[in-house]
C-alpha positions in Angstrom: -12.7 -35.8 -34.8 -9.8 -33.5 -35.0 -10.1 -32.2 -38.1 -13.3 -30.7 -36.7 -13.8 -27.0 -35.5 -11.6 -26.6 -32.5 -14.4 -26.3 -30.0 -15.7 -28.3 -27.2 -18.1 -30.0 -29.7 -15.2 -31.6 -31.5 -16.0 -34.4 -28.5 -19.8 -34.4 -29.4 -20.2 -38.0 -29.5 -19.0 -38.4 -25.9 -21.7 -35.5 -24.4 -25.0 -35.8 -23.6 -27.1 -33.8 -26.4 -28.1 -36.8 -29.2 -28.9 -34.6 -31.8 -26.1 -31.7 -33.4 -29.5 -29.4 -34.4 -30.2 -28.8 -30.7 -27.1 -26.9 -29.7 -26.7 -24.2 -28.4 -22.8 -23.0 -29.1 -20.9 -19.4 -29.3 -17.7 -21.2 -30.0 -16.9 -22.7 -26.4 -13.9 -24.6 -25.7 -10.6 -25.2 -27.5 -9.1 -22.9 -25.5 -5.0 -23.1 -25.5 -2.1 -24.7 -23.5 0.2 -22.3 -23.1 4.0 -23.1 -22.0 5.1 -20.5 -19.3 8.9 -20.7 -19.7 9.5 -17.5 -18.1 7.2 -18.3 -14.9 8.7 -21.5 -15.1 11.9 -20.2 -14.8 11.1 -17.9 -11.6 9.5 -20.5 -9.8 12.2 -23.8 -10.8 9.8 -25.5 -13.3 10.8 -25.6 -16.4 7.8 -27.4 -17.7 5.2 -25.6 -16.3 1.9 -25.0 -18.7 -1.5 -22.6 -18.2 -4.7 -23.6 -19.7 -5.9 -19.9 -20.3 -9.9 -20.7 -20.2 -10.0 -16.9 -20.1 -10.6 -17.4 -24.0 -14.0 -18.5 -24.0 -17.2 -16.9 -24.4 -18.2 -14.5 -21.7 -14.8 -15.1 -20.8 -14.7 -17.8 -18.2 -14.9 -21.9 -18.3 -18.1 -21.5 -17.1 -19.4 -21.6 -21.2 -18.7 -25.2 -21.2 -20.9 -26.1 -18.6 -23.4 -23.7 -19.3 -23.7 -24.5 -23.2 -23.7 -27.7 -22.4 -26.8 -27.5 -20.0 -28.7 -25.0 -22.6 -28.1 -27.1 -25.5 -29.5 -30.8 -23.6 -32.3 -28.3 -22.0 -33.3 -27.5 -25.1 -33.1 -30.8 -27.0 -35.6 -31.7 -23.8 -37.9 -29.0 -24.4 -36.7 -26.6 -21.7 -38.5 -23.2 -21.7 -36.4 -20.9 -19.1 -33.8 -22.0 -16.8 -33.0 -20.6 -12.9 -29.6 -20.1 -11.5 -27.8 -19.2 -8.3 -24.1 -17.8 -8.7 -21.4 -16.0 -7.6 -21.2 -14.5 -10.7 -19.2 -15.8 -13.8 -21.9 -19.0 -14.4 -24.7 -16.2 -14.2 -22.9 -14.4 -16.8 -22.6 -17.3 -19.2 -26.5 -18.8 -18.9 -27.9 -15.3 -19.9 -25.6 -15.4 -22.9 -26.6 -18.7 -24.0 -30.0 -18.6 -23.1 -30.2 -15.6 -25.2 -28.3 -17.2 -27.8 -31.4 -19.7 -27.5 -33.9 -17.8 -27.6 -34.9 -18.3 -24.0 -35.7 -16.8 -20.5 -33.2 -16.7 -17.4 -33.6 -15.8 -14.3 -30.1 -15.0 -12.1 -29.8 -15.2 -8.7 -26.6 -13.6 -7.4 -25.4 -12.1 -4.2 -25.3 -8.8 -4.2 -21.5 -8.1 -3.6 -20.5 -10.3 -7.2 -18.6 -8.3 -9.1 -20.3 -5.7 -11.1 -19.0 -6.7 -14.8 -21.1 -10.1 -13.7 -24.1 -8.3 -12.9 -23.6 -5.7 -16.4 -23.3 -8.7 -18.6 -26.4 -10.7 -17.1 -28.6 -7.6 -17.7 -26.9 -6.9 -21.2 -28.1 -10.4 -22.2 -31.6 -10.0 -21.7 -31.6 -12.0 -18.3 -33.4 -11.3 -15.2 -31.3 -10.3 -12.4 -32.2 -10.7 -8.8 -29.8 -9.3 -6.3 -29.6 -11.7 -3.0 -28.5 -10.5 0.3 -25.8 -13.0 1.5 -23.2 -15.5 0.1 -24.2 -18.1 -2.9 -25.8 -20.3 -0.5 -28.4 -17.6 0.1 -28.8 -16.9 -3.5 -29.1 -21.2 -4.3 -32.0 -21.0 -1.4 -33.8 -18.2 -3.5 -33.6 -19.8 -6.6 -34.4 -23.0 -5.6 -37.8 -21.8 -4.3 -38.4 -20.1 -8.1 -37.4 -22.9 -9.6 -40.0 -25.2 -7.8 -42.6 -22.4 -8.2 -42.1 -21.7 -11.5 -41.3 -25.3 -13.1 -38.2 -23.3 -14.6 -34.8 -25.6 -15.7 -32.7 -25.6 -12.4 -29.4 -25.5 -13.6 -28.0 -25.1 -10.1 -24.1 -26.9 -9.6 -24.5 -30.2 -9.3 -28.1 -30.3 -9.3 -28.5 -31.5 -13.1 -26.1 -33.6 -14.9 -25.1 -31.9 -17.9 -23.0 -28.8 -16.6 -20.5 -31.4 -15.4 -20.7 -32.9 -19.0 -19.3 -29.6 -21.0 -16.9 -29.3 -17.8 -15.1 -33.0 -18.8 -14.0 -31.5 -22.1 -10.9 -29.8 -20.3 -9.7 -33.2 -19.6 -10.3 -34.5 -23.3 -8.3 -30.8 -24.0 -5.3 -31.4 -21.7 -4.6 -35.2 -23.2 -4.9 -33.8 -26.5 -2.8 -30.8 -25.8 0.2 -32.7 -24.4 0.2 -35.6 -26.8 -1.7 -37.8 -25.1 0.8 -37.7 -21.7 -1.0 -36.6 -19.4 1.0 -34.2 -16.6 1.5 -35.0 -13.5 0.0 -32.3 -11.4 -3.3 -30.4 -12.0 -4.1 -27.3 -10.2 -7.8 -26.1 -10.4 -8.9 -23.6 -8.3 -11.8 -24.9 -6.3 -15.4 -23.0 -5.4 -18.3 -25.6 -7.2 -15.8 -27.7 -7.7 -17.4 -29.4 -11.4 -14.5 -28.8 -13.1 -11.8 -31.2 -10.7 -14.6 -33.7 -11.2 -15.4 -33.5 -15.1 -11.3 -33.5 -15.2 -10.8 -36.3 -13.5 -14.1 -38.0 -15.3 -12.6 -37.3 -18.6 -9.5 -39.5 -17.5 -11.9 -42.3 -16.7 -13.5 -41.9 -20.1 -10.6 -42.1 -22.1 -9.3 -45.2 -20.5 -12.4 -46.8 -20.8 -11.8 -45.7 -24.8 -7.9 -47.0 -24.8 -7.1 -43.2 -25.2 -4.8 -43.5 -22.5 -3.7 -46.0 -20.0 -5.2 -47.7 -17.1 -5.4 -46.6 -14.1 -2.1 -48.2 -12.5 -0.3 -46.0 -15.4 0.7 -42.5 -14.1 -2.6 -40.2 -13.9 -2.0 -36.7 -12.9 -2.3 -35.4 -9.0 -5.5 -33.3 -8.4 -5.0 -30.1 -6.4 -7.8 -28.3 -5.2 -6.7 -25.0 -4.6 -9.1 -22.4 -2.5 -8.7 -19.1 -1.0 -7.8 -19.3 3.2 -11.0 -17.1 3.5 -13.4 -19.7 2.4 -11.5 -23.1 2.3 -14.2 -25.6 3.4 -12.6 -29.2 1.2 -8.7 -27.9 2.7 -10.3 -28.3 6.0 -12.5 -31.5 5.2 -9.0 -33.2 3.3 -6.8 -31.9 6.2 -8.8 -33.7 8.6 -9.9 -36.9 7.0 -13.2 -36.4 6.3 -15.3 -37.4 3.5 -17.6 -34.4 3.1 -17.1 -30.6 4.3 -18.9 -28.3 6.8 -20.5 -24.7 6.3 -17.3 -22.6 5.9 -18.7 -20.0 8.6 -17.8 -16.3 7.8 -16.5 -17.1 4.4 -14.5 -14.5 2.7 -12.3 -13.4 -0.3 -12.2 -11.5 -3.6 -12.1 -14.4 -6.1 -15.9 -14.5 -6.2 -15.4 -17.9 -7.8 -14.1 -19.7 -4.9 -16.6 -18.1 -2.4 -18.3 -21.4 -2.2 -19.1 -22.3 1.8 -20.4 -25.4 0.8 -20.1 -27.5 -2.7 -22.7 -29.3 -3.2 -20.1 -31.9 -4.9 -18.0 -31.8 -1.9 -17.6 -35.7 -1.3 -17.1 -36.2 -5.2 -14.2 -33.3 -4.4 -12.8 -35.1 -1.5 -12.9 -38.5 -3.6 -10.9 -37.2 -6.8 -8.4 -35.7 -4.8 -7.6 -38.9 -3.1 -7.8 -40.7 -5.8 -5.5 -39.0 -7.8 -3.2 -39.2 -4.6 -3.7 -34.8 -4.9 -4.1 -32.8 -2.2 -5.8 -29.4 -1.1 -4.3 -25.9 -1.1 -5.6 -22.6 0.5 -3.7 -19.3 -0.5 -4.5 -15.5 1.2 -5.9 -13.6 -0.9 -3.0 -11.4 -0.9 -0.6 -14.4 -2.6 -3.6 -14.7 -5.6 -2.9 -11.0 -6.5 0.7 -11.1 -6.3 0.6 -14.7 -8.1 -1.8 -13.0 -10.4 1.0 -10.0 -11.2 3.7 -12.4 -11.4 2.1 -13.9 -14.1 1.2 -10.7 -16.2 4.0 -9.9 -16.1 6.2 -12.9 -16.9 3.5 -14.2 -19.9 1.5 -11.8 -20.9 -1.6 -13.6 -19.7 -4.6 -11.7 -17.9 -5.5 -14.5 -15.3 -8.5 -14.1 -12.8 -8.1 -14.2 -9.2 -9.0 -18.0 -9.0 -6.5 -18.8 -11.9 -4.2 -17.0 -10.4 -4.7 -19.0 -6.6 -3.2 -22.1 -8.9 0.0 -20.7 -9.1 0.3 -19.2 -5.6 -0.9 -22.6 -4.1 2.0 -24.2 -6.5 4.7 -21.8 -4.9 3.6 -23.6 -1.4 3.9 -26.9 -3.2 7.2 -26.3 -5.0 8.6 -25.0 -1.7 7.5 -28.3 0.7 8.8 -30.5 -2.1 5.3 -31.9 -2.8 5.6 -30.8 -6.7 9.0 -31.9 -7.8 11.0 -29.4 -10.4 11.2 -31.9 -12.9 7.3 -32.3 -13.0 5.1 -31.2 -15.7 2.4 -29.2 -14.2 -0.8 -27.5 -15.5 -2.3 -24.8 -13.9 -6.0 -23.9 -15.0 -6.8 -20.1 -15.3 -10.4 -20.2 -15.2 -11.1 -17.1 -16.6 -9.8 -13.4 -17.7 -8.4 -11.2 -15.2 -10.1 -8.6 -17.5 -13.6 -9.3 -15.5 -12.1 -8.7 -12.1 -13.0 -6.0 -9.5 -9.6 -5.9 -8.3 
């Protein structure tokens, strides 16, 4: 298995497509764990990691899920596919739905950032502009999708996105020899990627990859922006699902999210893990998003960025301990940002 190509399909026999001729790939996944001594340094944490998913294609994590879903859609017989987003997931199913010769249709509101909306329309997809937040777009194409008989490939609402998402997980053991960290910070809109994190664990137990559950997993934090921070205020108050985040604002696109779909799976990991939940301004995501420029070199986006402004807050209430090993997830390049 690892002697093969150093992309997400180095795991195929653990994802859902049954037969290598139906996928769908542009190379997705394998994307490095990069030690940030010099961040580590200014913030007390000397082990301190970034899993830079600005690397894959269209630049974002959202290639997992997406290829993933094209390449199962496909082996199914799938002949066009429907998607609300805030941008970055919209980006990535016209790219692979071109790369499979098929139609998209993108639902996206109409304030997502404008690189999102250049690289849908670049890749052959059909772009429709929504008034509103993504909740408006999901309500617009929910009513193609049901209209058309199109492939919904909506968060949560088919099975296989979460699927590409779990490869992180598989990519962090592997990454750190097979010890795991002990803190995970993910930056929080959809919120597929804490769960396929957390579902990879489970699957490599179940393997003997790693140990059982009573041995140390890591602690899940979900990090969101104050402006739209639906699962802080669900963990904060003990609940086991959100509510409507009314008025929901902020410029990581990513985490303008109201209401995830996935939110009691959300609330679930991060208890099980024994994590916890983390909203930053977001002024702290672009100064946390300088700080690390500038210390590493590495071009984070605005929700990778939240991950290490949320860990400041942890370091400084002595929930993250300085002799920790912690990995923050940049989700995607800073490159693609408005801001």
């Amino acid at each position: 298995m690892l002697a093969r190509p150093n992309t997400m399909w180095r795991w195929r026999e653990l994802l859902p497509v049954r037969d290598e001729l139906h996928i769908v790939t542009l190379a997705e996944g394998g994307t490095p764990m990069l030690h940030a001594p010099h961040l580590g340094r200014q913030l007390g944490l000397p082990n301190l990691y970034i899993k830079d998913e600005g690397r894959n294609p269209t630049g974002t994590f959202k290639a997992r899920g997406i290829g993933l879903a094209v390449s199962r859609a496909v082996e199914l017989g799938v002949r066009g596919f429907v998607i609300p987003t805030a941008g970055n997931a919209g980006g990535a199913l016209a790219a692979y739905a071109a790369r499979a010769g098929l139609a998209a249709h993108v639902f996206m509101p109409v304030g997502a950032p404008p690189s999102n909306q250049n690289e849908v329309k670049m890749a052959g997809a059909f772009l429709h502009l929504v008034q509103g937040l993504i909740s408006d777009a999901g309500r617009e194409s929910a009513a193609m999708a049901h209209a058309s008989g199109l492939f919904d490939v909506s968060t949560l609402k088919e099975p296989y996105r979460l699927e590409g998402k779990k490869t992180m997980g598989f990519e962090i053991a592997l990454d750190l020899g097979w010890q795991l960290p002990d803190v995970i910070l993910y930056p929080t809109g959809g919120g597929t990627g804490l769960i396929g994190i957390w579902k990879a664990f489970d699957e490599m137990e179940q393997l003997g990859w790693i140990g059982a559950r009573s041995a140390r997993r890591p602690r899940m934090v979900c990090v969101q922006a104050a402006g739209c921070a639906p699962m802080v205020k669900a963990f904060q108050e003990g609940r086991d699902h959100c509510e409507f985040f009314a008025g929901a604002q902020t410029q990581a696109a990513g985490l303008r999210v109201p209401k995830p779909l996935g939110d009691r799976l959300i609330l679930r990991t991060i208890r099980e893990s024994n994590g916890t939940a983390v909203g930053v301004a977001d002024e702290e995501m672009m100064a946390a998003r300088g700080m690390i420029a500038a210390a590493e070199g590495i071009q984070a986006c605005l929700e990778g960025a939240a991950t290490v402004a949320a860990l400041q807050k942890l370091l400084a209430s002595g929930w993250v301990k300085s002799d920790e090993r912690v990995v923050c997830l940049n989700t995607g390049t800073g490159l693609k940002d408005p801001v």
